[in-house]
TORTORFI-674189 format. One record per residue: x, z, y of N, C-alpha, C in turn. Coordinates in steps of 0.2 Angstrom, whole numbers, padded with zeros to 4 digits, always signed. Each point is the difference from the previous one (the first is absolute). Last residue first. Layout:
N
XZYXZYXZY ...
This chain:
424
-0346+0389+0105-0003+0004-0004-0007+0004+0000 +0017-0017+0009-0009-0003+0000-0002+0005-0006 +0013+0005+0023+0001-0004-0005-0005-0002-0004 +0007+0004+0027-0003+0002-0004+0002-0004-0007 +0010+0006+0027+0001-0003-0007-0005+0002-0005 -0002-0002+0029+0002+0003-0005+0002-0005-0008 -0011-0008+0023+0006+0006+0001+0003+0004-0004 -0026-0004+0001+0005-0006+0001+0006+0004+0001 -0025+0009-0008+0005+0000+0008+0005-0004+0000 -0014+0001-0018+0003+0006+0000+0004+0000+0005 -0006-0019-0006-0008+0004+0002+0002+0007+0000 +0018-0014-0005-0003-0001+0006-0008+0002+0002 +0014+0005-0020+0006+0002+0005-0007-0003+0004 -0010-0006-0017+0001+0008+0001+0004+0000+0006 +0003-0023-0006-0007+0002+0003+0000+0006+0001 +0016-0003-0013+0002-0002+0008-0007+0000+0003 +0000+0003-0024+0006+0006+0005+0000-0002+0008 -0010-0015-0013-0006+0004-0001+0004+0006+0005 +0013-0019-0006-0003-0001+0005-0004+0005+0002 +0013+0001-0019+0003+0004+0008-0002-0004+0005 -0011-0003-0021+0001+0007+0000+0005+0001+0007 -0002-0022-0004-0005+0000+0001-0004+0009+0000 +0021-0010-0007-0002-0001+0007-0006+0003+0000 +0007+0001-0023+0005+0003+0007-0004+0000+0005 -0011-0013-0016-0002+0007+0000+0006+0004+0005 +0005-0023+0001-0005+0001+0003-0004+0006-0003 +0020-0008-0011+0001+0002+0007-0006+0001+0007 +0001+0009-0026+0001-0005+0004+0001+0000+0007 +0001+0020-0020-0002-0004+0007+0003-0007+0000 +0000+0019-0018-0005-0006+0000+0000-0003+0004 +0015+0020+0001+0000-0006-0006-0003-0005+0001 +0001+0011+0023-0001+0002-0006+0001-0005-0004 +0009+0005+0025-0002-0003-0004+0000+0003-0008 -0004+0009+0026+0005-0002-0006-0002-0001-0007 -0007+0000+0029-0002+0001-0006+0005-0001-0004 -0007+0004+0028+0002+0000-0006-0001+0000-0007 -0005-0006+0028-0003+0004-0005+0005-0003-0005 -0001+0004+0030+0005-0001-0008-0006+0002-0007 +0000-0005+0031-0003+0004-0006+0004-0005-0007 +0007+0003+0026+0001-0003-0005-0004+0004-0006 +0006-0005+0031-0002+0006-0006-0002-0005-0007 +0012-0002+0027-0004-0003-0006+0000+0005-0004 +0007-0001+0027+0000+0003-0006-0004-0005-0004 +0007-0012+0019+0002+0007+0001-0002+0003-0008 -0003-0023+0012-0006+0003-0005+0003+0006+0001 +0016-0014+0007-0006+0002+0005-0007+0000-0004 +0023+0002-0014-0003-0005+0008-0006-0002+0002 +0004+0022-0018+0001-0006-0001-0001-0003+0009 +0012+0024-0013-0004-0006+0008+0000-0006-0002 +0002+0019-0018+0001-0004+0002-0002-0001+0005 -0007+0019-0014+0006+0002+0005+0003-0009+0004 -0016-0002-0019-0003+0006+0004+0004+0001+0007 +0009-0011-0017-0003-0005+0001-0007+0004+0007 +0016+0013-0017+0004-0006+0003-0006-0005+0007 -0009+0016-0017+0001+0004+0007+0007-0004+0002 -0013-0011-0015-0002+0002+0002+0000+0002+0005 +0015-0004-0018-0001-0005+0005-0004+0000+0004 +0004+0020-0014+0005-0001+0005+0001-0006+0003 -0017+0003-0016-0001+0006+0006+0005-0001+0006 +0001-0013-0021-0004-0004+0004+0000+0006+0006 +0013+0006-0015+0002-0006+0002-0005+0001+0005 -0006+0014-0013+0007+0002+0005+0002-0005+0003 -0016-0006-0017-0004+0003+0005+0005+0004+0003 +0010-0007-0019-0004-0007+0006-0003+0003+0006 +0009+0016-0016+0004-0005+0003-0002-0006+0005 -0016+0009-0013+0001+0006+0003+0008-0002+0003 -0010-0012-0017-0005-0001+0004+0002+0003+0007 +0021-0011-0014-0007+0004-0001-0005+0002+0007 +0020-0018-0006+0002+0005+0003-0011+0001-0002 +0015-0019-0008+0003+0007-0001-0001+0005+0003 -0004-0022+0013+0001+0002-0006+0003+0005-0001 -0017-0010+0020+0004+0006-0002+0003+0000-0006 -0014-0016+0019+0002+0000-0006+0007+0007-0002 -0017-0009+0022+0006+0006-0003+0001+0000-0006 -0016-0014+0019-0001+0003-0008+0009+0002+0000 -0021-0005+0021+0005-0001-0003+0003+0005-0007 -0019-0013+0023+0000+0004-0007+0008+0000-0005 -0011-0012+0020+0002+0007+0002+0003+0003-0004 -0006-0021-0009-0001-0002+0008+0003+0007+0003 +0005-0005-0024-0005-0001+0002-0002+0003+0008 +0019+0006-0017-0007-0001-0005-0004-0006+0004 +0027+0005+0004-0007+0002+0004-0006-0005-0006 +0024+0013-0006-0002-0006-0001-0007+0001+0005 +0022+0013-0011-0004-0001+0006-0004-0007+0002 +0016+0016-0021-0002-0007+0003-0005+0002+0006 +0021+0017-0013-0006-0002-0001-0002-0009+0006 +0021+0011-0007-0003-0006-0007-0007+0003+0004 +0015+0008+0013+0004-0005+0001-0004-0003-0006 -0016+0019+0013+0008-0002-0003+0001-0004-0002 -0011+0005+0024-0004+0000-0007+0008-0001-0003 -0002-0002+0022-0003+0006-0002+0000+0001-0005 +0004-0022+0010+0004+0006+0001+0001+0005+0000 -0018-0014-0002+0006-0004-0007+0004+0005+0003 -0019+0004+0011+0000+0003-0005+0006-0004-0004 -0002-0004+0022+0002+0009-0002-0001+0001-0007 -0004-0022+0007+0007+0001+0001-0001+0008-0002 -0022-0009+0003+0006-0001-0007+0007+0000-0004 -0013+0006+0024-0003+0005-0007+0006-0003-0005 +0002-0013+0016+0003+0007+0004-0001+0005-0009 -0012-0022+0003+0007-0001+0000+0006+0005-0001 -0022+0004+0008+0000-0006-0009+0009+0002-0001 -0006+0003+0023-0003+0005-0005+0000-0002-0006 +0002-0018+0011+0004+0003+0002+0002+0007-0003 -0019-0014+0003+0005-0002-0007+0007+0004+0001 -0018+0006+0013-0002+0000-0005+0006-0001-0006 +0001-0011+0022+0001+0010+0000-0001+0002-0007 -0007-0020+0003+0008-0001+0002+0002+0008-0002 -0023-0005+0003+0003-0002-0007+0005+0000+0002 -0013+0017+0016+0002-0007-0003+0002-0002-0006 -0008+0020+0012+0007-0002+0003+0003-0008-0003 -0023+0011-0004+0002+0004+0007+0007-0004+0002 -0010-0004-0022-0005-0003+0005+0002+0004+0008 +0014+0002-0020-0001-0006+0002-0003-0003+0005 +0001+0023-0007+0005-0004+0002+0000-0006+0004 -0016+0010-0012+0001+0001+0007+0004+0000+0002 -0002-0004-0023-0004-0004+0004+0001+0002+0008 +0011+0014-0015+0003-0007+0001-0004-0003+0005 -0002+0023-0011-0003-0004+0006+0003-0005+0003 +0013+0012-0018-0006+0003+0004+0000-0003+0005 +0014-0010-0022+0001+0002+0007-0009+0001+0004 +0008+0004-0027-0003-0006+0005+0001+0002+0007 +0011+0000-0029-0001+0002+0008-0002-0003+0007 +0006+0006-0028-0004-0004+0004-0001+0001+0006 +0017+0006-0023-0001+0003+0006-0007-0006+0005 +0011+0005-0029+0000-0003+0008-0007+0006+0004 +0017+0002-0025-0006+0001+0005-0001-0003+0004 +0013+0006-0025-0002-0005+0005-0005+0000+0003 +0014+0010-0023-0005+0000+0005+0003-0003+0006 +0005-0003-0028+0007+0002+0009-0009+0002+0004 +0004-0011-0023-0003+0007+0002+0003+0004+0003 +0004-0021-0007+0004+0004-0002-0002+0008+0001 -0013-0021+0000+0006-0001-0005+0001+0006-0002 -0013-0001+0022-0002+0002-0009+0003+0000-0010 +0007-0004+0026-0002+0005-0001-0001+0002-0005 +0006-0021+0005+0004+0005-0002+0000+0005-0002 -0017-0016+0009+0002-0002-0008+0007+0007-0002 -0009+0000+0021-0005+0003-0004+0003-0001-0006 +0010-0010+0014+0002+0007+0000-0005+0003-0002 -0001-0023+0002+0006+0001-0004-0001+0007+0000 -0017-0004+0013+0000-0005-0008+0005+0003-0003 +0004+0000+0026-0005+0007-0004-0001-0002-0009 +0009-0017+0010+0007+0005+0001-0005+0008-0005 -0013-0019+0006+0006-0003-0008+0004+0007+0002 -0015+0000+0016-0006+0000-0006+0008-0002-0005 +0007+0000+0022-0003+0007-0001-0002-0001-0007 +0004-0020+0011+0004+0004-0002+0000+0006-0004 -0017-0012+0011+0003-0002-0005+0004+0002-0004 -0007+0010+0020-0003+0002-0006+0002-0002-0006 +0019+0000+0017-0007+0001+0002-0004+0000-0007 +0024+0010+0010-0004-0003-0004-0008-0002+0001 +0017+0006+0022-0001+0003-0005-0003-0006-0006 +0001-0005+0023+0004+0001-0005+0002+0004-0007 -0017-0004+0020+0004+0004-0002+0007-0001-0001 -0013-0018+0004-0002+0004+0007+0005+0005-0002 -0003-0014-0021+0001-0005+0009+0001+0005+0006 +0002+0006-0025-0006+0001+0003+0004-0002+0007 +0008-0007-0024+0002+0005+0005-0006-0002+0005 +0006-0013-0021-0004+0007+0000+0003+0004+0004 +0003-0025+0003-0007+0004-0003-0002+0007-0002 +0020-0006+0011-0006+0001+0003-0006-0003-0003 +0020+0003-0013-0001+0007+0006-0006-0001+0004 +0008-0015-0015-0005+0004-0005-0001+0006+0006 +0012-0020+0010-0005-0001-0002-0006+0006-0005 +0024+0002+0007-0003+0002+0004-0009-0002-0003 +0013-0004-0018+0000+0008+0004-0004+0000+0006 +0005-0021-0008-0005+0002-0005-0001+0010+0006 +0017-0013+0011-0006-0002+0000-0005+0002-0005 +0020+0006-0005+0000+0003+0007-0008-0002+0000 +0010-0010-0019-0004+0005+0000+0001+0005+0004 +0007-0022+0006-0007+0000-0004+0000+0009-0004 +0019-0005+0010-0003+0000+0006-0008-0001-0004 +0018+0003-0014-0002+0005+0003-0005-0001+0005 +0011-0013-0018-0007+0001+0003-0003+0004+0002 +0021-0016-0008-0002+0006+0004-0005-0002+0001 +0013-0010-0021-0007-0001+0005+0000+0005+0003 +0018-0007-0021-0005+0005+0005-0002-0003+0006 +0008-0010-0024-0002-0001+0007-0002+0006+0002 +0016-0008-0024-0004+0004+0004-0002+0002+0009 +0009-0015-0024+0003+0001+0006-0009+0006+0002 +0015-0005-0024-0005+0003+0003+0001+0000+0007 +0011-0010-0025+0000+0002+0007-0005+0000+0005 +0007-0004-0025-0001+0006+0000+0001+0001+0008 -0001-0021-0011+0007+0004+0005-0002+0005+0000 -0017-0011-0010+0004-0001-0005+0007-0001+0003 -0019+0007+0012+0002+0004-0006+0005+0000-0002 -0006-0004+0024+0001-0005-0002+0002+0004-0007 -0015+0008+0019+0002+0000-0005+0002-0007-0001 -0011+0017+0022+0002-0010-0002+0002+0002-0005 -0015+0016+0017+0005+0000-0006-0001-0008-0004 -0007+0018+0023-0001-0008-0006+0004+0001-0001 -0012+0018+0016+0007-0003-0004-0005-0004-0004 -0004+0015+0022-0003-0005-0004+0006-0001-0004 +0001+0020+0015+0001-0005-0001-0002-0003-0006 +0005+0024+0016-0004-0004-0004-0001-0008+0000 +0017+0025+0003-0004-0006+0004-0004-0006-0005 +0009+0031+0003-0002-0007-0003+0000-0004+0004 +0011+0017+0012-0006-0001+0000+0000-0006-0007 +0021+0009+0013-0003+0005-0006-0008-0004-0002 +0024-0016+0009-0008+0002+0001-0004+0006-0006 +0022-0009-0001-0001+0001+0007-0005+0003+0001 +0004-0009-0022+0007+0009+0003-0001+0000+0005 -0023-0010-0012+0008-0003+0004+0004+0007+0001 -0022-0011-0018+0005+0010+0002+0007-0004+0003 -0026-0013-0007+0005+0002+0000+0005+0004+0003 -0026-0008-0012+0004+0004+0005+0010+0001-0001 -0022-0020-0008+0005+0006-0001+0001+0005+0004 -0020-0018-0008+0005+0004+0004+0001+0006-0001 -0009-0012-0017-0002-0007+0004+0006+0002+0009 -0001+0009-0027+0002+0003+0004+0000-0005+0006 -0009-0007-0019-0002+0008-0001+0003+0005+0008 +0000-0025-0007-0005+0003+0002-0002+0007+0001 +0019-0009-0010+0003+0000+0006-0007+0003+0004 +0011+0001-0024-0008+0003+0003+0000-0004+0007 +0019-0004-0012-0002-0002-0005-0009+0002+0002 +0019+0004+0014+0002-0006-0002-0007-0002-0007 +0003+0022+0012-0001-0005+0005-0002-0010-0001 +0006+0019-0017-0006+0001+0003-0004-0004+0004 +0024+0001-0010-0006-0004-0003-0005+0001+0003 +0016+0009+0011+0001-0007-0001-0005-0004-0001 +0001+0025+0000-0003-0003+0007+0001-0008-0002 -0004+0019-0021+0007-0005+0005-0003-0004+0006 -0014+0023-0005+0003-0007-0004+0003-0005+0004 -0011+0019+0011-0006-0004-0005+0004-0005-0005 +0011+0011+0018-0001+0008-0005-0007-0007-0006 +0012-0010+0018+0005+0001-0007-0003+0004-0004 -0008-0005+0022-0005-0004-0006+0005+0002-0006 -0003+0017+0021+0004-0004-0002-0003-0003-0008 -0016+0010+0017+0006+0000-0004+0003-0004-0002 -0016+0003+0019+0009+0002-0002+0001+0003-0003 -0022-0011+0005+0000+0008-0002+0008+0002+0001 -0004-0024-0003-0003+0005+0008+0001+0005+0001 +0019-0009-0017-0007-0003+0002-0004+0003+0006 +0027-0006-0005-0006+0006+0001-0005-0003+0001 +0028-0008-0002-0008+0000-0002-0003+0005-0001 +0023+0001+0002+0000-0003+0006-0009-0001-0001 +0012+0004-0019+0000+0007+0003+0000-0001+0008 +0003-0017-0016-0007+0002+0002-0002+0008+0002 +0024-0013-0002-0006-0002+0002-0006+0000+0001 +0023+0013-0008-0007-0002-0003-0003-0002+0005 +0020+0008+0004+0000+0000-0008-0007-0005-0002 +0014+0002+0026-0005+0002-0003+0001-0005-0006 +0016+0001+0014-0002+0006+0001-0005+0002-0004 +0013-0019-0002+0004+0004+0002-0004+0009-0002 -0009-0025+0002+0002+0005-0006+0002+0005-0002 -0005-0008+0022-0005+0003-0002+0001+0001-0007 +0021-0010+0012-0004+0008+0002-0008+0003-0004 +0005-0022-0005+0006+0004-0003-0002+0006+0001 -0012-0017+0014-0002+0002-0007+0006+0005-0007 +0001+0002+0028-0001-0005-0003-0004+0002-0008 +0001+0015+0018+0004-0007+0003+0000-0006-0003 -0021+0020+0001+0006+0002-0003+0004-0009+0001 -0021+0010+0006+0004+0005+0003+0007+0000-0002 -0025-0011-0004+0003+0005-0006+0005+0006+0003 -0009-0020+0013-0003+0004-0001+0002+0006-0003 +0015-0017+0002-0002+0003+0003-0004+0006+0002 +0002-0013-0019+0004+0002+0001+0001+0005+0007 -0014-0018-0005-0004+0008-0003+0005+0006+0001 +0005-0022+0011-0007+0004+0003-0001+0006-0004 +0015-0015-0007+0002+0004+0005-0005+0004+0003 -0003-0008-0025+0001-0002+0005+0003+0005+0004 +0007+0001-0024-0007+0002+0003+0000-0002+0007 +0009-0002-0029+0001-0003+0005-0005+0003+0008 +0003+0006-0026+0007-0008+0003+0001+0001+0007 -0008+0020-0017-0001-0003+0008+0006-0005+0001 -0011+0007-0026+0008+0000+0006-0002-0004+0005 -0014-0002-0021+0000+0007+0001+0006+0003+0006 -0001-0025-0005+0001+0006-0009+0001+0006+0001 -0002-0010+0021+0002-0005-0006+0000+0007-0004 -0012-0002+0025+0002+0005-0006+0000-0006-0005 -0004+0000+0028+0000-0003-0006+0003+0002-0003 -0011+0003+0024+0004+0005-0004-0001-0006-0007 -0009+0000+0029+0001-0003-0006+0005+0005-0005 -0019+0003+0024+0007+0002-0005+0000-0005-0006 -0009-0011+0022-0002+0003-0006+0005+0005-0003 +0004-0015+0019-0002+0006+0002-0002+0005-0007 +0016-0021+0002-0005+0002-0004-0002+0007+0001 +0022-0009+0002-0003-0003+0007-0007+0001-0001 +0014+0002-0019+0001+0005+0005-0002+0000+0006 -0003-0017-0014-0003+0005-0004+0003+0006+0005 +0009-0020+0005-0008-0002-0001-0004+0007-0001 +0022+0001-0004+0002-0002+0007-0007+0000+0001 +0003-0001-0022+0005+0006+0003-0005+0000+0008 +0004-0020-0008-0008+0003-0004+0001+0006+0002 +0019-0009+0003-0006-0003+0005-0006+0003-0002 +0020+0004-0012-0002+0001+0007-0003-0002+0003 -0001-0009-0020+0002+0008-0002-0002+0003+0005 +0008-0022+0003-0007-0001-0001-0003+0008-0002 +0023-0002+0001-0002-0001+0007-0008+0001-0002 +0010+0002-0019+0002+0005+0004-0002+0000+0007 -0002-0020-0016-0002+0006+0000+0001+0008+0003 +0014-0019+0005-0007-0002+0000-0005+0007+0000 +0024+0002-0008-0004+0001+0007-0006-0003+0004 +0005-0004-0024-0002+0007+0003+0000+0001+0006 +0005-0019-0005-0006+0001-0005-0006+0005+0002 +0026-0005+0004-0006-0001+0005-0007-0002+0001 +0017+0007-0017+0002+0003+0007-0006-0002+0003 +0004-0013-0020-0006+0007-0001+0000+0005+0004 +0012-0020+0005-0008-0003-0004-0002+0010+0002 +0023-0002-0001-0003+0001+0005-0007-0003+0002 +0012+0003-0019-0001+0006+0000-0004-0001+0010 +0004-0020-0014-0007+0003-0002+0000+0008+0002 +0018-0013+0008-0007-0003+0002-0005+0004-0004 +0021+0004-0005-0002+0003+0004-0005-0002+0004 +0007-0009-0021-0002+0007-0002-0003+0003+0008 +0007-0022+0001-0006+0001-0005-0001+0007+0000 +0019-0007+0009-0004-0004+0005-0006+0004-0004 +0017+0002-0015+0000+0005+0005-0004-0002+0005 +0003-0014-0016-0005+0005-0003+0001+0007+0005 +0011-0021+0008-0006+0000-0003-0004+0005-0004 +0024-0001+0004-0004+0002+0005-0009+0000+0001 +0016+0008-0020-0004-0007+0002-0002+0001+0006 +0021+0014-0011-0006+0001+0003-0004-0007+0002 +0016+0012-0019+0002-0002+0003-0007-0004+0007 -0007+0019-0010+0007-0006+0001+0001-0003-0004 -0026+0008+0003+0008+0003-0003+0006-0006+0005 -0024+0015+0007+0002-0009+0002+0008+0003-0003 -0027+0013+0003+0009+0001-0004+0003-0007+0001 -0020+0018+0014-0001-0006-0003+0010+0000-0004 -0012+0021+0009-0007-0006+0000+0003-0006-0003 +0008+0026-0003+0004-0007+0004-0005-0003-0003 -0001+0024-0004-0005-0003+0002+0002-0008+0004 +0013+0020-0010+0000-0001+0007-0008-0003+0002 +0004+0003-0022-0002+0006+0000+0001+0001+0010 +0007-0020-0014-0007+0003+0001-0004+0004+0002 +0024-0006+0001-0005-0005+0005-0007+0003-0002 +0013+0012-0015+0001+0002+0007-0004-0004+0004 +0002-0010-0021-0005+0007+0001+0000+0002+0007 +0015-0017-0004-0008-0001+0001-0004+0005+0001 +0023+0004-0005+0001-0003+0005-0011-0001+0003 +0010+0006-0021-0002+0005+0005+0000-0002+0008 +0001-0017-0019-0006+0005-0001+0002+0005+0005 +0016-0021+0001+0000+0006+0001-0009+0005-0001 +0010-0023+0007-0007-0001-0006-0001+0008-0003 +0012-0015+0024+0000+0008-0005-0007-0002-0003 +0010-0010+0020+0002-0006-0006-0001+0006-0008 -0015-0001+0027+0002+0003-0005+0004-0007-0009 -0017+0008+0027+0006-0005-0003+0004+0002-0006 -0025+0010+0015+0007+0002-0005+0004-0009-0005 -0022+0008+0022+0003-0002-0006+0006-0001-0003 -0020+0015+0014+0008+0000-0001+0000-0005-0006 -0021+0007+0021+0004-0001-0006+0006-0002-0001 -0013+0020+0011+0002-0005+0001+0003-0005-0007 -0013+0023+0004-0003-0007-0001+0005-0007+0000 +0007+0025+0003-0003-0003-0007-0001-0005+0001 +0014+0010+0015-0001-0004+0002-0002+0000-0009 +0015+0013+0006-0002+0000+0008-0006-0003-0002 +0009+0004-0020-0002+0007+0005+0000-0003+0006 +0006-0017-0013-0007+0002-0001-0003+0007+0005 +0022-0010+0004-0004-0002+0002-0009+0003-0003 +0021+0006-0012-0001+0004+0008-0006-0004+0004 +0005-0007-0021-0003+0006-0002-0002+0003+0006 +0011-0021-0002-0007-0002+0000-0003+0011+0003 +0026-0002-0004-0006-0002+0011-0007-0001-0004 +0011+0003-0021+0001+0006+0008-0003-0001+0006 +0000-0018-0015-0006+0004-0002+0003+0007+0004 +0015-0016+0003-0006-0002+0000-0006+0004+0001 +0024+0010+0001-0003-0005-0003-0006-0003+0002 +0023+0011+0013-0007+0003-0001-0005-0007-0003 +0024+0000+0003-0002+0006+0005-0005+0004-0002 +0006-0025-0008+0004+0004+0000-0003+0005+0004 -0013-0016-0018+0003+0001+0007+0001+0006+0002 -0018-0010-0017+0007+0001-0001+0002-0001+0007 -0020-0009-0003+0001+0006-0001+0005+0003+0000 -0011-0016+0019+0003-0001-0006-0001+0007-0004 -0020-0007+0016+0008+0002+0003+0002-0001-0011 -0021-0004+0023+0004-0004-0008+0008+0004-0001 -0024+0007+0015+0005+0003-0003+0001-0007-0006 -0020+0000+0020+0003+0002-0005+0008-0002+0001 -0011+0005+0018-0005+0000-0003-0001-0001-0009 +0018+0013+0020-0002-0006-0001-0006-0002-0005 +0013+0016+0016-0009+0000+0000+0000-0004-0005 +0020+0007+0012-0003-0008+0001-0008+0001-0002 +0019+0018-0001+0001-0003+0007-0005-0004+0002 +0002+0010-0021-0003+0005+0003-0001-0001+0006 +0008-0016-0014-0004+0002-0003-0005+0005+0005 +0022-0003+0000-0002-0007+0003-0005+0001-0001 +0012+0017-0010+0001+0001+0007-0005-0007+0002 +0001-0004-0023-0002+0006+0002-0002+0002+0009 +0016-0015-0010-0008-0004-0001-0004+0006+0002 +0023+0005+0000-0002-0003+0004-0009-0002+0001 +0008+0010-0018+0003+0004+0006-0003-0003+0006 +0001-0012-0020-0005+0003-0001-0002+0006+0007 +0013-0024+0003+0000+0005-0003-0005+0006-0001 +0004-0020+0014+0006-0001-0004+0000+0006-0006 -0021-0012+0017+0005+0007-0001+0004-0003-0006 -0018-0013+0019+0005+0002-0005+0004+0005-0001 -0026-0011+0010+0005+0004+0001+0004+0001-0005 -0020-0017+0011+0006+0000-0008+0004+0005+0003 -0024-0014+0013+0004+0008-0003+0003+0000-0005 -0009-0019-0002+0002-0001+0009+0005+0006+0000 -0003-0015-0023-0002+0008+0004+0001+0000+0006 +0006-0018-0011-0009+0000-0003-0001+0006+0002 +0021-0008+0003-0003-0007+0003-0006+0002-0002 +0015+0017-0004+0001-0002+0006-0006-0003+0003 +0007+0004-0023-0005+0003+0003-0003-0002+0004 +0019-0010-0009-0005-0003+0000-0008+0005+0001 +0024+0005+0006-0001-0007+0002-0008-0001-0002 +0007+0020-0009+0000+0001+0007-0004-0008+0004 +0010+0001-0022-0008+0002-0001-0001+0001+0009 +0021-0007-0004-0003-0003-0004-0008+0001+0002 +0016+0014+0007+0001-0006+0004-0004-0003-0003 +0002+0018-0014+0000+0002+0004-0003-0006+0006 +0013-0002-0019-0009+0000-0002-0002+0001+0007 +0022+0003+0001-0001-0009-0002-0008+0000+0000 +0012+0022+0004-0006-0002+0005+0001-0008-0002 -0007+0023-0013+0004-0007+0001-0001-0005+0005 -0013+0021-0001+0007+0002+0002+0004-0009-0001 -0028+0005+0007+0006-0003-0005+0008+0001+0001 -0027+0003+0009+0004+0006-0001+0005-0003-0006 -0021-0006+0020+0005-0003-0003+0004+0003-0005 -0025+0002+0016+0007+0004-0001+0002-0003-0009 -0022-0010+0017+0005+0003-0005+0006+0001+0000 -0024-0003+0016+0007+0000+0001+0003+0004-0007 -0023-0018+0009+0003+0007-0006+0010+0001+0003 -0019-0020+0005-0002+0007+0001+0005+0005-0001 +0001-0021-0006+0005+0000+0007-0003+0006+0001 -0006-0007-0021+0006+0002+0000+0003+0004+0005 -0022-0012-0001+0001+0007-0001+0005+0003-0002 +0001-0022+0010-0003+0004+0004-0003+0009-0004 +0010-0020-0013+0004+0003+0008-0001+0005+0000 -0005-0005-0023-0004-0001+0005+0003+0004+0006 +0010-0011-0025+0001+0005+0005-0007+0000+0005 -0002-0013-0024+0004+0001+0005+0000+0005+0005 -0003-0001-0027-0004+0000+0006+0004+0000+0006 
C-alpha cells in the first residue's frame, strides 16, 4: 500500500539508529514522506530528543550503545503509554520479544530493514494515531455540547461514574470528575426522594433508577453547597448491551415554588392569612385520624369576634378588615408552634389543638381571650371575643366536633360574650 503524504505530513517521528550507513539511508528516505523526522544516534539520545520534541511516533533500533531500544522504549512508555513504538530488530531472541511484549511495542520491522515495510508499519501506526485523535477531538466536542447543557448530566459504565457535566459538577461543588471520585464512594448517596430519604436505603439506586425509572419520575438531590434538597425531573437513556446509563436531571425547582405558592393560596385565607376552611377540613381530618390511631386527644378552639356587625356598620368594611386581620395575627402568635389557626367563616375562627385535652384548651383559649381584651384595635379601640370549646371523641367526625364547639360558642354568647365556654 502506498504511503499517504498528507497523513504522514501530519505526524512528527523520532528516528533512533546508532549505525550511521543505515542511519543516512533510512533518514534520506524518511525525509521525502515525513515532514517532522527527528534523529538520535542512540538510545540515550533518542530518549533526551523524545522529552525535547513530543514526537508522535517512535522508530528506533534495538541493540545500541548507552541505552537499548527497549530501555528508551521502557522510559518513554512511563512518559508516554499511548504512543506508538516500532521496533527494528535483526534478533529472533524469545526474550527479546517477550519484553517487546510486555513493553507493549505496536509494530516489528526485522533487518536488515525494507524501507517499504517500514513506510508500511508506520503508516498503519499513524492510520491508528489519527484515528484516535479524531476520536478524541470528536470526544471533546460532545464534551463541549454536554457541558454547555443547563441539564445535570452524569453517565455510569458497568456501575462507574464515566462521566458528569460541568454544570452538575458545579452544582455538586466539586472541580472535576476525578475530584467527585475522589470524594464520593457511591453516587446515590447524592439521591433522595421527597420525604429525604435517601433512595439507597430502597435497594441499589442504579437498578432502581435504571430498571423502575417510573418509580422515581423526581429526584432530589444533595449539593456540598446547598443544605436544602433540590428537586428535579430525571430521564434515563440506556444503552444495555454497554451496560451504559446516561442520566438527565431537570431543575424544577422553579415549578415546585409555583405548585407551593400556588397550594398556599388556595389554602390560605386571602385577607388573613391564616388557613382557610379548605384547608382546615384535610389538616383537621388527618388529626382526628391520629388521634384515634393512637389515642392521643385533640381539641379545638372556635371563636367569634363580639359584635362584628357594628363594626362594619359604624366604621366600615375597610376597618372591619382590618380588625380581621389584627384578631388573626394575635391568635397565630399566641397559640403553640403544631397548633393551626384557620378562619372557619366571616368573623368566626378555629384553633385546632393537638395533644392537648379539654382543660388545656380552655387555658389556651382564656389566655387568647384576655390577649385580645387588653388589645387597641385602630379606631374601633377595644374588641371582645367569645370562645367555645370542644375535644374530640372516638366517634367524632369532623362535623359532630364542630358542631359541639359551635353549641360552646353559642353558650359563651348568650351568656354575655367575652368569655370561654365548653360543650360540657
Amino acid at each position: 500500500m502506498p504511503a499517504k503524504p498528507d497523513l504522514l505530513a501530519s505526524i512528527t517521528l523520532l528516528y533512533v539508529e546508532d549505525d550511521p550507513d543505515i542511519r543516512v539511508q533510512m533518514v534520506k528516505f524518511l525525509s521525502r514522506r515525513i515532514q517532522h523526522l527527528v534523529i538520535a544516534e542512540n538510545g540515550r539520545d533518542g530518549l533526551d530528543k523524545f522529552l525535547a520534541h513530543h514526537p508522535d511516533i517512535v522508530v528506533t533500533d534495538i541493540m545500541m550503545p548507552e541505552m537499548d531500544g527497549l530501555q528508551m522504549a521502557k522510559a518513554v512508555r512511563e512518559k508516554n503509554r499511548d504512543i506508538p513504538i516500532v521496533v527494528m530488530t535483526a534478533h529472533n531472541d524469545d526474550e527479546y520479544f517477550i519484553k517487546s511484549i510486555d513493553l507493549g511495542i505496536d509494530r516489528y520491522v526485522l533487518k536488515p530493514t525494507n524501507p517499504k515495510f517500514l513506510i508500511e508499519a508506520v503508516e498503519k501506526c499513524a492510520q491508528l494515531l489519527v484515528s484516535k485523535r479524531q476520536q478524541e477531538e470528536a470526544n471533546r466536542y460532545v464534551r463541549f455540547l454536554l457541558d454547555a447543557q443547563p441539564n445535570f448530566l452524569m453517565v455510569i459504565t458497568g456501575g462507574y461514574v464515566e462521566y458528569i457535566n460541568q454544570a452538575f459538577l458545579d452544582f455538586l461543588g466539586f472541580s472535576s470528575v476525578d475530584h467527585f471520585r475522589e470524594r464520593v464512594d457511591n453516587a446515590g448517596n447524592l439521591l433522595f426522594t421527597a420525604e429525604g430519604k435517601n433512595i439507597d436505603e430502597e435497594g441499589c439506586w442504579l437498578n432502581l433508577l435504571v430498571k423502575n425509572p417510573e418509580r422515581f419520575p423526581i429526584i432530589y438531590l444533595k449539593s456540598q453547597l446547598l443544605e436544602n434538597l433540590v428537586p428535579f425531573a430525571l430521564k434515563t437513556n440506556s444503552l444495555y448491551e454497554q451496560d451504559r446509563h446516561l442520566f438527565s436531571f431537570i431543575d424544577i425547582t422553579y415549578i415546585e415554588n409555583e405548585k407551593r405558592q400556588l397550594e398556599t393560596q388556595a389554602f390560605t385565607d386571602a385577607l388573613t392569612g391564616v388557613c382557610n376552611r379548605a384547608r382546615l377540613q384535610g389538616v383537621l381530618e388527618g388529626e382526628l385520624h391520629r388521634s384515634r390511631r393512637h389515642n392521643l386527644p385533640i381539641s379545638i378552639i372556635l371563636g367569634d369576634i363580639d359584635h362584628f356587625k357594628r363594626v362594619n356598620d359604624t366604621y366600615g368594611h375597610q376597618v372591619g378588615d382590618d380588625v380581621l386581620k389584627k384578631f388573626a395575627r394575635l391568635l397565630r402568635e399566641n397559640v403553640r408552634a403544631e397548633d393551626i389557626v384557620a378562619r372557619w367563616g366571616g368573623e368566626e375562627f378555629m384553633v385546632v389543638s393537638p395533644l392537648s385535652d379539654i382543660k388545656a384548651t380552655g387555658l389556651l383559649a382564656e389566655k387568647l381571650r384576655r390577649i385580645i381584651e387588653s388589645e387597641t384595635f385602630p379606631r374601633v379601640g377595644k374588641v371582645t371575643c367569645s370562645f367555645g370549646i370542644s375535644q374530640a371523641r372516638r366517634e367524632d367526625s369532623i362535623r359532630t366536633l364542630t358542631e359541639r364547639a359551635d353549641k360552646a360558642l353559642y353558650k359563651a354568647k348568650t351568656n354575655g360574650r367575652n368569655r370561654v365556654e365548653n360543650d360540657a
